[in-house]
ZARONU-784495 format. One record per residue (C-alpha): residue in one letter; x, y, z. Coordinates in steps of 0.1 Angstrom, whole numbers, plus 5000, padded with zeros to 4 digits. Example, Ala and Ser with C-alpha at 12.3 -4.5 7.8 and 13.67 -1.06 7.14 Angstrom:
2
REC|A|5123|4955|5078
REC|S|5137|4989|5071
//
This chain:
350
REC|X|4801|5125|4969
REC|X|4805|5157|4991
REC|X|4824|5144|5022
REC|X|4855|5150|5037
REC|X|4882|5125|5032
REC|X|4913|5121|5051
REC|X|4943|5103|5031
REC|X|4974|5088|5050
REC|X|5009|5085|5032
REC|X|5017|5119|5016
REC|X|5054|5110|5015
REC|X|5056|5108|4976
REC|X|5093|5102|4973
REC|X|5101|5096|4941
REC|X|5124|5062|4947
REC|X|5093|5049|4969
REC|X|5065|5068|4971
REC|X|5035|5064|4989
REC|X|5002|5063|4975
REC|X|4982|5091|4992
REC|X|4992|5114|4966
REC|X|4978|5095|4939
REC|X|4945|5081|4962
REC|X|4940|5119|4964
REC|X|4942|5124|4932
REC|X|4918|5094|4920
REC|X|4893|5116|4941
REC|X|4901|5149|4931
REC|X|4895|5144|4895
REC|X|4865|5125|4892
REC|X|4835|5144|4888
REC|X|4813|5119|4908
REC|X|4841|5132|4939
REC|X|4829|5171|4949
REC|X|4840|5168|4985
REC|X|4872|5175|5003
REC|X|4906|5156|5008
REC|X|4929|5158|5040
REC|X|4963|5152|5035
REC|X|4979|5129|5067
REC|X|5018|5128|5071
REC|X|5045|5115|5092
REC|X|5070|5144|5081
REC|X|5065|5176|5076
REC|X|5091|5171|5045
REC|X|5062|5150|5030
REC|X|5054|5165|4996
REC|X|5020|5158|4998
REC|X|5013|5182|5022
REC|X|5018|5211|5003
REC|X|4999|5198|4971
REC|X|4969|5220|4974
REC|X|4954|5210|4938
REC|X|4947|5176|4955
REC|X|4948|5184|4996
REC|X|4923|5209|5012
REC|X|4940|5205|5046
REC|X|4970|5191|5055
REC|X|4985|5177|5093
REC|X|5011|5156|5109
REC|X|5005|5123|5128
REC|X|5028|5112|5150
REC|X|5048|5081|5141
REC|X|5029|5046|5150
REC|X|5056|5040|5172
REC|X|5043|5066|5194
REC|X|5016|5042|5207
REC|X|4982|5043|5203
REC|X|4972|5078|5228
REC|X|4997|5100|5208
REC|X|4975|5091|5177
REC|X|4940|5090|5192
REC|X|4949|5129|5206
REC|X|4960|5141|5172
REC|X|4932|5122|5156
REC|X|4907|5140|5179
REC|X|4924|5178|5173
REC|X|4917|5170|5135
REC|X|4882|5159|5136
REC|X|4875|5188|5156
REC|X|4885|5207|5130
REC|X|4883|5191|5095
REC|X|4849|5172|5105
REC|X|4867|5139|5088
REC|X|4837|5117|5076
REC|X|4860|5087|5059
REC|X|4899|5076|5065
REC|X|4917|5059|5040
REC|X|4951|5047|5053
REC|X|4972|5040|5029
REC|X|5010|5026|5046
REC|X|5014|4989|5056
REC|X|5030|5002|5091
REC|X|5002|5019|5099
REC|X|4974|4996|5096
REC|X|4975|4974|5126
REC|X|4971|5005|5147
REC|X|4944|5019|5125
REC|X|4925|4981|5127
REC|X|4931|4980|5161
REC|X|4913|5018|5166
REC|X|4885|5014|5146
REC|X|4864|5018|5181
REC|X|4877|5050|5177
REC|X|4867|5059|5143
REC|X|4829|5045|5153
REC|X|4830|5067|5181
REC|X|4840|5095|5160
REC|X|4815|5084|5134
REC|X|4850|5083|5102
REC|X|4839|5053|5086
REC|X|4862|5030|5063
REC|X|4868|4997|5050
REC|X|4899|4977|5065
REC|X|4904|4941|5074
REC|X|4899|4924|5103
REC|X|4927|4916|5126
REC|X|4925|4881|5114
REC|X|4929|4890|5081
REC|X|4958|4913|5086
REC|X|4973|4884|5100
REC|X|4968|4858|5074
REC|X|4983|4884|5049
REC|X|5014|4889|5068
REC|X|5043|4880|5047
REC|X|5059|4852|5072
REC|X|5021|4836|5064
REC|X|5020|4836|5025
REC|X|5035|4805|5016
REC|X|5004|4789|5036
REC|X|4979|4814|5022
REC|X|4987|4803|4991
REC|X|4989|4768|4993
REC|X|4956|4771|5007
REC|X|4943|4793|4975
REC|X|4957|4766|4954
REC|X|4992|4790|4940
REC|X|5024|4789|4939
REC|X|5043|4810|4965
REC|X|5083|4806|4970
REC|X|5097|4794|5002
REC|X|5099|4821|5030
REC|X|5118|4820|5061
REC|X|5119|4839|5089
REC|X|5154|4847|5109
REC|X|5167|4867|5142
REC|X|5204|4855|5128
REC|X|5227|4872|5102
REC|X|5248|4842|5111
REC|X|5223|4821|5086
REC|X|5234|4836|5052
REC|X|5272|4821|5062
REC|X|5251|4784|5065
REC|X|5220|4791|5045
REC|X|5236|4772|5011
REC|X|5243|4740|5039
REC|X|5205|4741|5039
REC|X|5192|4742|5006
REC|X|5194|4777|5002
REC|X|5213|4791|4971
REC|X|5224|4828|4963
REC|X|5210|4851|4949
REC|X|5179|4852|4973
REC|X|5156|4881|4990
REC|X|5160|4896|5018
REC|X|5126|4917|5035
REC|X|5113|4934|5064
REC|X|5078|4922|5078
REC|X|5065|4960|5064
REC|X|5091|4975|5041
REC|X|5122|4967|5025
REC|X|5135|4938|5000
REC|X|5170|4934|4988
REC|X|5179|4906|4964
REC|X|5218|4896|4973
REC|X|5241|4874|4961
REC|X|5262|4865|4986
REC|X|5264|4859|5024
REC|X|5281|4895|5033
REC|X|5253|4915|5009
REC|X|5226|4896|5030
REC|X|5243|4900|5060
REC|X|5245|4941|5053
REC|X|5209|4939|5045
REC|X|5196|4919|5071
REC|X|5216|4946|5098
REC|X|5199|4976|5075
REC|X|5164|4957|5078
REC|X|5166|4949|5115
REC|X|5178|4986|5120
REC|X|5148|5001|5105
REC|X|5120|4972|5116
REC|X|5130|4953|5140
REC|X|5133|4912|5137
REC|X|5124|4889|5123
REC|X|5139|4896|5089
REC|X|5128|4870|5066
REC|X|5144|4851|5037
REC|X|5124|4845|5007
REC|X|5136|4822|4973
REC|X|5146|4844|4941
REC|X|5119|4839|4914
REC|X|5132|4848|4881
REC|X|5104|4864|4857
REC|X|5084|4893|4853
REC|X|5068|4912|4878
REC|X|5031|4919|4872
REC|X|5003|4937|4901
REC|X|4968|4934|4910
REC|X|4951|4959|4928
REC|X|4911|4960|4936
REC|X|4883|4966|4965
REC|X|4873|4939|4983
REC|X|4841|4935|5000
REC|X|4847|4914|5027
REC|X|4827|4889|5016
REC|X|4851|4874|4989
REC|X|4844|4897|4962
REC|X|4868|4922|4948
REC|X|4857|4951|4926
REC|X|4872|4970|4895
REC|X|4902|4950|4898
REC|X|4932|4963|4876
REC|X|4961|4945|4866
REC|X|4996|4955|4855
REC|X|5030|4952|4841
REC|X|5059|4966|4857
REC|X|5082|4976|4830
REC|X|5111|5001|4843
REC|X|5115|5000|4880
REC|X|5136|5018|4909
REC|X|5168|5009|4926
REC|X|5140|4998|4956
REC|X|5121|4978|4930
REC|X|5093|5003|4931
REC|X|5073|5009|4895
REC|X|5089|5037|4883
REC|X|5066|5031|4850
REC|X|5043|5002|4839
REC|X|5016|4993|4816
REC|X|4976|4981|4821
REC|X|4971|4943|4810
REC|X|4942|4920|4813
REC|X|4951|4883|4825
REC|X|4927|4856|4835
REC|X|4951|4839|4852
REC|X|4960|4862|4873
REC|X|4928|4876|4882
REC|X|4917|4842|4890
REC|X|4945|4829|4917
REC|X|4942|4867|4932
REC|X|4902|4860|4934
REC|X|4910|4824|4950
REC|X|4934|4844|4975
REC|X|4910|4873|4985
REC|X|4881|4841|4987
REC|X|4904|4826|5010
REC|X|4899|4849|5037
REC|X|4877|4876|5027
REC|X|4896|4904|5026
REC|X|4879|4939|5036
REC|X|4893|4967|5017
REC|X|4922|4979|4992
REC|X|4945|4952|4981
REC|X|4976|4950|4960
REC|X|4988|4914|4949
REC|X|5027|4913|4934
REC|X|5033|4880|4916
REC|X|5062|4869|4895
REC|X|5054|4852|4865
REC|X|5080|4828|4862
REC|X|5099|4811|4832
REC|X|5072|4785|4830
REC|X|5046|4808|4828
REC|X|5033|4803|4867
REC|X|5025|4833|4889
REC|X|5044|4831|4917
REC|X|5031|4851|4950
REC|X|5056|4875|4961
REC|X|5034|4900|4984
REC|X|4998|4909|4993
REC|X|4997|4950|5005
REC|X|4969|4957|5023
REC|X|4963|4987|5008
REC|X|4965|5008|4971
REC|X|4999|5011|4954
REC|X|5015|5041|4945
REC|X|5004|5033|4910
REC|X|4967|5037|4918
REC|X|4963|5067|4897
REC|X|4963|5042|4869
REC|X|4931|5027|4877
REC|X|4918|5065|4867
REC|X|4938|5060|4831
REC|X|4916|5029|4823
REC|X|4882|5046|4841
REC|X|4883|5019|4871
REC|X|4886|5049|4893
REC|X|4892|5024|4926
REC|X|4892|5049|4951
REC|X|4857|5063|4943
REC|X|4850|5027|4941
REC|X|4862|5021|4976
REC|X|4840|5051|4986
REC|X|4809|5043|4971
REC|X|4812|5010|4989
REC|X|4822|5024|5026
REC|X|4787|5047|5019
REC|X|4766|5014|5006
REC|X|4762|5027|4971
REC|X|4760|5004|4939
REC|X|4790|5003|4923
REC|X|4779|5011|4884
REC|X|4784|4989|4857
REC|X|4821|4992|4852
REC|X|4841|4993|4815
REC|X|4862|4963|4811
REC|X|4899|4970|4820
REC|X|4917|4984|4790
REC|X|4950|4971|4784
REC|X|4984|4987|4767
REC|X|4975|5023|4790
REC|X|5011|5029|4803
REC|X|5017|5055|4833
REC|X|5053|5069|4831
REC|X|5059|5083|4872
REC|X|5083|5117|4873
REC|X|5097|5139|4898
REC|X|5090|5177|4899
REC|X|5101|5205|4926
REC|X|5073|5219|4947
REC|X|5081|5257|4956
REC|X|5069|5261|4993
REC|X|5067|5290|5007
REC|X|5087|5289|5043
REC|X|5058|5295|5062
REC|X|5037|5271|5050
REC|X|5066|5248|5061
REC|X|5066|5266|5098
REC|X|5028|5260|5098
REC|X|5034|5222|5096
REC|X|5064|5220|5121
REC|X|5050|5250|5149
REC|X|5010|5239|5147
REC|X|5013|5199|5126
REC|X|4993|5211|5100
REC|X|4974|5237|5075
REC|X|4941|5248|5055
REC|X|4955|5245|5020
REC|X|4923|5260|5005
//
């Protein structure tokens, strides 16, 4: 496949990374990928966009909360001179602006594969508890609140400590008393704005699900995981490949539900009776995508060859007990390479 692909979500931090990194990486080595990979940021501190073993070309976008003209004219500049023939965006705060632009895209002939506004909707986290009810799962009780006043009362309503608190994008803090989900919700609203929402404490294991979906309620080369050593944001600092039918089955019955377009990630708790519990759906890869590479379900070629019509091969079945282990390591970047990204938002890498 010899087209130019432009990746959003270079900031591979290592507490919370994105997944760009790792979706460009997918790409880079398979041998079925010969084309070219531009690296998107939001800062030019994003390591990403220096990593010229999987980035050919690297630029800044401005933040989403610049509106949609600041991104449309930065957009433009790069197609002008990358030639961008697919977008992948890869961060849940960026997506309802990309769904919303997609006239843009057509216009500038990038194709893709993202939901539909609807969908987007549906997913949202406020919305899960009746998304699954409707796909026949189990999903803890979610509430949403403009109040830090409500942790002081919460237990007078049936809540009990510890709970979760989230933002709508980013963000989840399990507390255990009134003043820790007080100091979270202020830290939550600070970031993302209200409402913050509430959600019930599941006790269990944390296991993933991450495929392409077609948009007709089909997903593709679906791989499933195991967290097993985690960061202090609860992001998979190492985890292992698993098959369960279960799980694959109430993720099938959610992306049937409302026939999801385009990379998914489903987080379930399995809980101490053995039910998956919903937790999120991302609507996009994880950071631990590279691991679909590790047992040959290579899901961002997949997502590819289905943006470009092709028929996805006959894939392997997914191959349990493959572990990733994530790690940190400098990047020595020569100044001006970082003055190319702040003076001119951007670089040839290659």
């Amino acid at each position: 496949m010899d087209v130019t692909v432009a990746i959003t979500g270079m900031n591979a931090r290592p507490d919370n990374p994105g997944p760009g990194v790792a979706v460009a990486r997918c790409l880079k080595d398979s041998d079925k990928f010969t084309g070219r990979i531009v690296g998107l940021g939001y800062d030019a501190l994003d390591p990403g966009l220096y990593l010229n073993e999987y980035c050919d070309a690297a630029y800044l976008l401005p933040y989403p909360s610049a509106g949609d003209e600041a991104f449309i004219t930065s957009l433009r500049e790069i197609h002008e001179q990358e030639h961008i023939d697919v977008i992948i965006p890869c961060l849940d705060a960026e997506l309802p602006g990309m769904v919303r632009l997609t006239p843009l895209f057509d216009e500038l002939g990038i194709k893709y594969l993202l939901p539909t506004p609807e969908q987007l909707r549906l997913r949202n986290k406020d919305r899960l508890v009746e998304l699954a009810e409707h796909a026949g799962i189990h999903c803890p009780e979610i509430k949403a609140t403009t109040d830090a006043g409500f942790f002081y009362r919460c237990q007078h309503e049936g809540w009990k400590y510890p709970l979760v608190v989230k933002g709508l994008f980013y963000g989840a803090h399990i507390v255990d008393n009134a003043d820790q989900a007080a100091e979270a919700f202020r830290d939550i609203a600070a970031q993302w704005g209200y409402p913050v929402l509430v959600q019930r404490l599941v006790e269990g294991e944390e296991y993933n699900l991450t495929a392409v979906c077609d948009g007709k309620g089909e997903m593709l080369g679906e791989v499933m995981m195991k967290k097993m050593a985690v960061t202090d944001k609860g992001k998979a600092w190492s985890g292992v490949s698993i098959f369960d039918q279960k799980l694959r089955d109430a993720s099938a019955a959610l992306i049937k539900s409302i026939n999801w377009r385009g990379p998914l990630e489903v987080e379930v708790m399995r809980d101490t009776h053995g039910d998956y519990q919903l937790i999120e759906i991302n609507p996009r890869f994880p950071a631990w995508i590279y691991l679909s590479e590790g047992v040959d379900r290579n899901l961002p070629l997949i997502l590819l060859q289905t943006i470009f019509g092709k028929q996805v091969e006959d894939l392997p079945d997914p191959r349990p007990g493959v572990l990733f282990i994530r790690y940190a390591a400098e990047r020595i970047v020569p100044q001006s390479e970082f003055e190319a990204v702040i003076m001119h938002g951007g670089q040839r890498l290659t």
